[in-house]
C-alpha positions in Angstrom: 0.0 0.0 0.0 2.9 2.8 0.5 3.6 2.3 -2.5 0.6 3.2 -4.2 0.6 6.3 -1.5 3.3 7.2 -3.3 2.6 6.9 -6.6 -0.7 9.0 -6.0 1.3 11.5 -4.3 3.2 11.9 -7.7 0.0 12.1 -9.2 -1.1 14.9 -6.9 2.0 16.8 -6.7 2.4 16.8 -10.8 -1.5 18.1 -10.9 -1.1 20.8 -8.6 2.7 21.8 -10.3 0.7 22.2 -13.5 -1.8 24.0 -11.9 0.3 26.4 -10.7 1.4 27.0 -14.2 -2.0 27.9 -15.7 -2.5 29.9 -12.3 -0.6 32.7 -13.9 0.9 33.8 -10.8 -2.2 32.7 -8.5 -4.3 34.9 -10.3 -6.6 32.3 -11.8 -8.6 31.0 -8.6 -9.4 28.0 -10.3 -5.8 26.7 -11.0 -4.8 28.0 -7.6 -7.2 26.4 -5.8 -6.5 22.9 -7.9 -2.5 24.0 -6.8 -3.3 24.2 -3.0 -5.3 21.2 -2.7 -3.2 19.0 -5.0 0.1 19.4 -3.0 -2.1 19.4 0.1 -3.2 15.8 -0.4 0.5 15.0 -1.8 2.0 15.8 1.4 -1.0 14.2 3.3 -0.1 10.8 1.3 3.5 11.1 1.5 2.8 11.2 5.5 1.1 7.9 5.2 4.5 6.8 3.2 6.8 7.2 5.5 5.2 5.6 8.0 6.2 2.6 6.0 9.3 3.4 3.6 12.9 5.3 4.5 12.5 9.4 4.4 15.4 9.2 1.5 13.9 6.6 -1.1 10.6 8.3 -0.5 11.8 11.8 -1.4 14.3 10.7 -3.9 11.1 9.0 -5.7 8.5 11.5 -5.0 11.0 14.3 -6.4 12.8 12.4 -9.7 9.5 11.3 -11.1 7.8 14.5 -10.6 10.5 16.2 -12.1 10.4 14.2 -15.0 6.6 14.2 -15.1 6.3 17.9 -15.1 8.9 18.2 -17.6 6.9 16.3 -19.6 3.4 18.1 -19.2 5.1 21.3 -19.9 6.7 20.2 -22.9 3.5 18.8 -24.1 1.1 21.5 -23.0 2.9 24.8 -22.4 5.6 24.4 -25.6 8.5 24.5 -23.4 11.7 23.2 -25.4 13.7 19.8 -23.9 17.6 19.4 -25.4 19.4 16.6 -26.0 21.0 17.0 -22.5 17.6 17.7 -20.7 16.3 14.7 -22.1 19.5 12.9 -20.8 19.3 14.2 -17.4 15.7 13.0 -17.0 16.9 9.1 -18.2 19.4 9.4 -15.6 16.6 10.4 -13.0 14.5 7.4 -14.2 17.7 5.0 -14.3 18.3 6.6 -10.5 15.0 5.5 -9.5 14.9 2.1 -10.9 18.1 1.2 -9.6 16.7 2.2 -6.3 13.6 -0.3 -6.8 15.3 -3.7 -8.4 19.0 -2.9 -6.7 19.0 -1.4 -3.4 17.9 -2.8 -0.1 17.3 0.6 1.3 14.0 0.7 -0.2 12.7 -2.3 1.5 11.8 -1.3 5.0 
């Protein structure tokens, strides 16, 4: 079940970033409120995670795969550009993270 925790949390976190995109500087109420309550249940679920996973696996998850995420949504959806090297940088993040999850026992608790 942390797991999934998690993995919503990503969810949520990557919604609400986006949000705060279209909020055009928390103008927009819409998109702000979508940007408060997204990263409020994020943090709420990544609360429940750590009562089962280590602080570090959990954050280094949480923080590579939004990363990655929200680099995607704003390449798709706001035109923003991603080089050779940007796109590089987020394989490495994904190879980070499943090296985590098949190698390590750190993220067995």
């Amino acid at each position: 079940m942390p797991w999934i925790y998690l993995a919503v949390a990503v969810v949520f976190e990557t919604v609400a970033f986006t949000a705060l995109q279209a909020s055009q500087k928390l103008t927009r109420p819409g998109p702000t409120a979508v940007f408060v309550l997204g990263y409020g249940a994020a943090f709420y679920l990544l609360a429940l995670t750590l009562q089962y996973l280590p602080a570090g696996v959990v954050y280094a998850i949480w923080s590579g795969l939004g990363v990655c995420l929200i680099a995607v949504i704003a390449w798709l959806l706001f035109g923003q550009t991603l080089d050779g090297p940007a796109v590089l940088g987020l394989a490495l993040i994904v190879a980070g993270i499943v090296i985590i999850q098949v190698f390590s026992d750190t993220a067995r608790h």
